[in-house]
C-alpha positions as CSV (number, residue, x, y, z in Angstrom):
1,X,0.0,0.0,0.0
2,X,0.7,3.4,-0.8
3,X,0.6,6.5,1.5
4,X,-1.4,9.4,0.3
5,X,-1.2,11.8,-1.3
6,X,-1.1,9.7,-4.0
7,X,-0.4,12.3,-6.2
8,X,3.3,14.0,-5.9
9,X,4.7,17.5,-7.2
10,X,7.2,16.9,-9.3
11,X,10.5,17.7,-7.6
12,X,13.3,20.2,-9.0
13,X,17.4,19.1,-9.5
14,X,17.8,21.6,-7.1
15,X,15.4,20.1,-4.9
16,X,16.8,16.9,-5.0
17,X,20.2,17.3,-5.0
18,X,20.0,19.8,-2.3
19,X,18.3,16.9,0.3
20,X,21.3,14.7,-0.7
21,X,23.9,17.2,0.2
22,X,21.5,17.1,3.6
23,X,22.1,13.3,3.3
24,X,25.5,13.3,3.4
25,X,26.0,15.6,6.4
26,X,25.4,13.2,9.3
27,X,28.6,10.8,7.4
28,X,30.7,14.2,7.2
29,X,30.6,15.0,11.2
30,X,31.3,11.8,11.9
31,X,33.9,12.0,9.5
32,X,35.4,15.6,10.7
33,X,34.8,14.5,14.8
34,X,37.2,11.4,14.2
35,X,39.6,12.3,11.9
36,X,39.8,15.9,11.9
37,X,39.0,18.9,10.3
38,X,41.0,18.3,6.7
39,X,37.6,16.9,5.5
40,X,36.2,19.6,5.8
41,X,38.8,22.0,3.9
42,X,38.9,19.3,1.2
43,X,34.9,19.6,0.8
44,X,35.8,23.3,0.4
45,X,38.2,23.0,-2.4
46,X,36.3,20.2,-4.6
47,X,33.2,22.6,-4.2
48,X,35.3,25.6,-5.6
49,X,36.4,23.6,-8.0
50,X,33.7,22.4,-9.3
51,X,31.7,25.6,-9.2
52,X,34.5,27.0,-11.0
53,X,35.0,24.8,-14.0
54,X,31.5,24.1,-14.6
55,X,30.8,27.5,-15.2
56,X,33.8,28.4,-17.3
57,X,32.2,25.1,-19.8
58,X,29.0,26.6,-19.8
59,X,30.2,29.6,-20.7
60,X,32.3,28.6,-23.5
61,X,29.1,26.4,-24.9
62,X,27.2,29.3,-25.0
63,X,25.0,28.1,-22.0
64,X,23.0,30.1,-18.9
65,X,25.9,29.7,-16.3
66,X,23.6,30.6,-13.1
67,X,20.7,28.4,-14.2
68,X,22.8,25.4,-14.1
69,X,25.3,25.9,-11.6
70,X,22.1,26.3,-9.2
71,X,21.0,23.0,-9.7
72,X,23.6,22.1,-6.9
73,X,24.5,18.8,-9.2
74,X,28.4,19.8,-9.7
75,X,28.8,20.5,-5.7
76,X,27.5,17.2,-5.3
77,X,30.0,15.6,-7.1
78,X,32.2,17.7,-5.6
79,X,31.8,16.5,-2.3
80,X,31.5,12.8,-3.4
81,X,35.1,13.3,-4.3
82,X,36.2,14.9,-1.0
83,X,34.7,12.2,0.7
84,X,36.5,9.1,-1.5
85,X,39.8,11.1,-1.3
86,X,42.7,11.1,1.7
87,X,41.5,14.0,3.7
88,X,45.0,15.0,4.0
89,X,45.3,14.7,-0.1
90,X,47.7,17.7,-1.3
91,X,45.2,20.9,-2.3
92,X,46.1,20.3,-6.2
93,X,45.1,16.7,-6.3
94,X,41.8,17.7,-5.2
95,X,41.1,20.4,-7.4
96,X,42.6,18.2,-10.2
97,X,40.6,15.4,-9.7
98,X,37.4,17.5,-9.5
99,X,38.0,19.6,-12.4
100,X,38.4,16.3,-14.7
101,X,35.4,14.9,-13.5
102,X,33.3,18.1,-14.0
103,X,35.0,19.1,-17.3
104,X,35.5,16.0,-18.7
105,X,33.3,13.4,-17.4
106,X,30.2,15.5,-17.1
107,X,30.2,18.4,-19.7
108,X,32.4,17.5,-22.8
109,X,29.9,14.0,-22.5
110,X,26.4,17.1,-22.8
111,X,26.2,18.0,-19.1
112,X,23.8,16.6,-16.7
113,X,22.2,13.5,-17.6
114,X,24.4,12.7,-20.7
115,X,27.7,11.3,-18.6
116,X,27.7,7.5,-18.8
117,X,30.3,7.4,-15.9
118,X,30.1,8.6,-12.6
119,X,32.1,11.4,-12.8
120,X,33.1,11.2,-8.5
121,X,34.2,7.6,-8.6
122,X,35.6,8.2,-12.7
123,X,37.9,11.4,-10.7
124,X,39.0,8.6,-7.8
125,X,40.0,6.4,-10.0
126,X,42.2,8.6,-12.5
127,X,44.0,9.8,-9.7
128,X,44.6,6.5,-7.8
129,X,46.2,5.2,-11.0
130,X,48.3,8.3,-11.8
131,X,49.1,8.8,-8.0
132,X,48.8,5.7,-6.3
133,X,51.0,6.9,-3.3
134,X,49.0,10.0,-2.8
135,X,45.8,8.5,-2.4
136,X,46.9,5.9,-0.3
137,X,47.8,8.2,2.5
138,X,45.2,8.0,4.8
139,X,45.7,9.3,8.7
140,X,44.3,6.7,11.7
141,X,41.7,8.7,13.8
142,X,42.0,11.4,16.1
143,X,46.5,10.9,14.5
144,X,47.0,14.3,12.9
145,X,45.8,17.5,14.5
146,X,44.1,20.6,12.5
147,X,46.9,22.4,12.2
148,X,49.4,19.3,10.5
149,X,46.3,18.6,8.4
150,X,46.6,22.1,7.1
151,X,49.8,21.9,6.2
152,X,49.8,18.7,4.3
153,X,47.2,19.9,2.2
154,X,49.0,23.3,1.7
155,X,52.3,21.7,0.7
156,X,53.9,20.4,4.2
157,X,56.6,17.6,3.8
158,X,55.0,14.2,3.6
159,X,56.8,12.0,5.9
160,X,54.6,8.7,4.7
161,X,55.6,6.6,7.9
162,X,55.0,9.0,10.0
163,X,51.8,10.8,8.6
164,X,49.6,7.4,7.6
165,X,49.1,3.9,8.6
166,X,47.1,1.3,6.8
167,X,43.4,1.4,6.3
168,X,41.0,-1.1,8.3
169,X,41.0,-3.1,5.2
170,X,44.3,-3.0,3.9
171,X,45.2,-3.9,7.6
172,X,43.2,-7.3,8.1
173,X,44.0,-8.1,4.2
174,X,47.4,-8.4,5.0
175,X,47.0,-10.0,8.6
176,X,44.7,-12.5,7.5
177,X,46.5,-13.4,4.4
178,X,49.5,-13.9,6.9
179,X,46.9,-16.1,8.9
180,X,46.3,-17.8,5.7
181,X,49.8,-18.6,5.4
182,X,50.9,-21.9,6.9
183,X,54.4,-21.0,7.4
184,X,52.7,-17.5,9.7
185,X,52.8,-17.3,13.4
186,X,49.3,-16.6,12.7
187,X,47.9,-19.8,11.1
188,X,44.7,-20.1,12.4
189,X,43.7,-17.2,13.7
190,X,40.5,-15.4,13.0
191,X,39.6,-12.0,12.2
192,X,38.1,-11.3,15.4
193,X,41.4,-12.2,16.9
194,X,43.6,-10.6,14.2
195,X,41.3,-7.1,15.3
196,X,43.0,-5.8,18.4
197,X,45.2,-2.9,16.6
198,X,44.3,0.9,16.9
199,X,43.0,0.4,13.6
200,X,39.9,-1.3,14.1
201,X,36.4,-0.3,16.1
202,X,34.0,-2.4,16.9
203,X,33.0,-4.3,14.0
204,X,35.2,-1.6,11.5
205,X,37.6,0.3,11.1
206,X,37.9,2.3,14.4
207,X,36.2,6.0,13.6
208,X,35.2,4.5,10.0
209,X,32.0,2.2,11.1
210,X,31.2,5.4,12.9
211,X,30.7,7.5,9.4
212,X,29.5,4.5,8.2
213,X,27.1,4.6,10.3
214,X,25.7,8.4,9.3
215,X,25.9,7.9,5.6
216,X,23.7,4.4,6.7
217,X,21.5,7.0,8.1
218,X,21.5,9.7,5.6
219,X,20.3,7.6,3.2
220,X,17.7,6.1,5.1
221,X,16.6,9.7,5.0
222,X,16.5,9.7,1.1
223,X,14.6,6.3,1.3
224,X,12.0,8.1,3.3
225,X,11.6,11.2,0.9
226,X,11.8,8.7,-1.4
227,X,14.9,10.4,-3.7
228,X,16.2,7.1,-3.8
229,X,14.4,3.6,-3.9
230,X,15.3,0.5,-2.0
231,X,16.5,-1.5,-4.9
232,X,20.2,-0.6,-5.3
233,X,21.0,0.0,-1.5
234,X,19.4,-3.4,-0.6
235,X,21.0,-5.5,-3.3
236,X,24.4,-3.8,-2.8
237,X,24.5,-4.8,1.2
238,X,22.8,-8.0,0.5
239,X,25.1,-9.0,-2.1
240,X,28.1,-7.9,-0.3
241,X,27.1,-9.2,2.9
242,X,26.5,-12.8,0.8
243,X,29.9,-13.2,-1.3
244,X,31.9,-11.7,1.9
245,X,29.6,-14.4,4.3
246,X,30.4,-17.3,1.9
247,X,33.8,-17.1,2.1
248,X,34.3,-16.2,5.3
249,X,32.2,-19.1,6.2
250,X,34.0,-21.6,4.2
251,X,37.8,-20.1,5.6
252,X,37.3,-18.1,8.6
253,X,40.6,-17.7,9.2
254,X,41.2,-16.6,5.7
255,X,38.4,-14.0,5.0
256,X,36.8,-11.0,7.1
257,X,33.2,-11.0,8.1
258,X,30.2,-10.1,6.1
259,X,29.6,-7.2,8.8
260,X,33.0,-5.7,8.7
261,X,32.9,-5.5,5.1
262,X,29.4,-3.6,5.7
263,X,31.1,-1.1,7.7
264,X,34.0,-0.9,6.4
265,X,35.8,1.2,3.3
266,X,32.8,3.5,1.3
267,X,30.5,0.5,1.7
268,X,27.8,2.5,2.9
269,X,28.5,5.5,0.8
270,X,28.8,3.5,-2.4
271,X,24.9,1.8,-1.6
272,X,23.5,5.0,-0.8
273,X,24.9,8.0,-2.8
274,X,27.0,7.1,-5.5
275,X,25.6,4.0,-7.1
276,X,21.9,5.2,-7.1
277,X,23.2,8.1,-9.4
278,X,20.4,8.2,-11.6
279,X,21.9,9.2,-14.5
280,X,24.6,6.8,-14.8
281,X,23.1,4.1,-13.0
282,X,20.5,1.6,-14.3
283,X,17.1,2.6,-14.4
284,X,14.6,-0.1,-14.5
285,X,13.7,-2.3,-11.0
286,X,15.1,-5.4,-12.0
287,X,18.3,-3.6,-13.5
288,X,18.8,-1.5,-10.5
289,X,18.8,-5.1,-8.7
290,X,21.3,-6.4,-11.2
291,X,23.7,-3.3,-11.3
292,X,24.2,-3.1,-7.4
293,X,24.6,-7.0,-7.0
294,X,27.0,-6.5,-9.7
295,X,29.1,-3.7,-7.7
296,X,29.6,-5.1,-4.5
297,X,30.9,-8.8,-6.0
298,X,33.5,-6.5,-8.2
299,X,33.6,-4.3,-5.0
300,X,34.4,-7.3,-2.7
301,X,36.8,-9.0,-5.2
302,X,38.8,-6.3,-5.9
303,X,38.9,-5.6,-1.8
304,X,39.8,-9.2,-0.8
305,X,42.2,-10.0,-4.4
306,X,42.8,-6.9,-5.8
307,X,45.8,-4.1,-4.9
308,X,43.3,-1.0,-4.0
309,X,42.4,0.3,-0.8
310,X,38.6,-0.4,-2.0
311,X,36.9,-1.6,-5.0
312,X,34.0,0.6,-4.7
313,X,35.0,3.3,-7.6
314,X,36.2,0.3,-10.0
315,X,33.2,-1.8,-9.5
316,X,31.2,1.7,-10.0
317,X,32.7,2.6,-13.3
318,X,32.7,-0.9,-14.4
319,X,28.5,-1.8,-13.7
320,X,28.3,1.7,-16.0
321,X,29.6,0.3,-18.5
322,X,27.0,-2.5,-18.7
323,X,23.9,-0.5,-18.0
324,X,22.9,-0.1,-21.5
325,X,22.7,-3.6,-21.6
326,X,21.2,-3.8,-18.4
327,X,18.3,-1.5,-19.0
328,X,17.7,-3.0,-22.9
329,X,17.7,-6.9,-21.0
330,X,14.8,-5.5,-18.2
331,X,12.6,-3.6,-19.6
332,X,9.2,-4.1,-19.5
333,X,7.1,-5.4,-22.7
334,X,4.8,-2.4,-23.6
335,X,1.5,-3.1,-23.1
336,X,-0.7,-5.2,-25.6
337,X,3.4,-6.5,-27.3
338,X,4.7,-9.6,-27.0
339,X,8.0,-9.8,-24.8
340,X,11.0,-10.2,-27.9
């Protein structure tokens, strides 16, 4: 059953992009409480970024530059890439990243709704290729105070030892594939065993299932106002939680759990905000099913196999490619037509 009013005004970009900016605050404090303020100035650059080289596009093609920069869509890329980059990422990173994603992803591809990629995750993973050591510098919470977050973003020296350690899931890749390892110390230990470093929380990464936690909530807000539909945040958790539950089922001692992997990495901000992307994403109910289930089994095989910190971006860019596809294999047969 349906709530009334049955029938709905039909909501602006602005409208809608401005509730998922709303969204994403919750994630964000938790994110600028446990690991300091650098979020915080990277949101700031990525949005004047953004701002600043969609509007000089629009003006070379001729188009109205306030009407569309007003439609908040370009800041909410922008902080879709602050929040998948280090926060302590040099300032020119940022800005590079953003301004490729904006310029090149979105516009030169017709603007809004024309990009086939997802221009945040297409920005993350152009820069983790071309600087894999900068984006891999992530600080462990409540390590680096305002003022040395500053100044690695403004062009301190980068003492890697000393500035970053390795993310929750880098961490218990490498412990539990030491486990794995008959020759180890650690043969037949488990991951709940293998947990006990500064890096890890309760079921996460220690301050990271925390901002899990309020981008889980934020978009439980967007399920309510009903910006986004249950399909693709469902089958992503469901399929991750499966493929990360078989294995770790079948080789505990081998594999993490199906609930770290849940609050780990950008597991909750991939189910929520970027994969439900309407425009590159798939469109149709039983796509939308299809394209998420498809993410997080790239997402957890590039985490557990793979060399990246997480597989969400990769897994993102690669279900776009196959939404075409997708959308052409589940549609519905029009009415009164045979199903080809």
């Amino acid at each position: 059953m349906i709530n009334s009013p049955f029938v709905r005004k039909p909501a602006s970009v602005q409208s809608v992009m401005l509730q998922v900016l709303l969204a994403l605050v919750p994630g964000i404090a938790a994110y600028a409480w446990f690991f300091g303020p650098g979020i915080l100035v990277q949101i700031a650059l990525a949005t004047a970024a953004a701002l600043a080289g969609e509007a000089a596009v629009l003006a070379i093609r001729g188009k109205p530059v306030a009407l569309f920069l007003g439609d908040l869509s370009a800041i909410v890329t922008a902080w879709l890439i602050a929040l998948t980059f280090p926060p302590i990422a040099p300032w020119w990173l940022t800005v590079t990243g953003t301004l490729l994603a904006i310029v090149i992803v979105k516009q030169l591809y017709g603007g809004l709704g024309q990009n086939p990629f997802n221009p945040a995750m297409a920005a993350f993973c152009l820069m983790i290729v071309a600087y894999p050591a900068l984006m891999s510098q992530w600080p462990a919470a409540g390590q680096l105070d305002a003022g040395t977050q500053l100044e690695l973003i403004f062009g301190g020296a980068r003492q890697i030892d000393a500035i970053t350690g390795a993310t929750p899931l880098d961490a218990l890749r490498t412990a539990l594939r030491g486990a794995a390892d008959p020759a180890s110390t650690l043969h037949g230990l488990r991951a709940a065993q293998l947990m006990d470093g500064p890096a890890f929380g309760l079921i996460g990464g220690h301050g990271g299932e925390w901002v899990a936690l309020g981008y889980l909530l934020g978009g439980l807000w967007l399920l309510q106002r009903r910006i986004i539909t249950w399909h693709i945040p469902l089958a992503f958790c469901a399929a991750l939680f499966a493929a990360a539950g078989l294995l770790w089922a079948l080789k505990p001692e081998g594999f993490a759990s199906p609930l770290f992997h849940l609050a780990s990495g950008g597991a909750m901000l991939g189910a929520f905000f970027i994969l439900t992307d309407p425009v590159s994403g798939a469109t149709t109910a039983r796509g939308k099913l299809l394209f998420a289930a498809g993410a997080a089994v790239l997402t957890y095989v590039i985490r557990v196999f793979g060399a990246y910190p997480d597989g969400i971006a990769f897994a993102t860019l690669l279900m776009n490619i196959c939404v075409p596809l997708i959308d052409m294999k589940t549609q519905a047969p029009v009415f009164g037509h045979k199903k080809d």
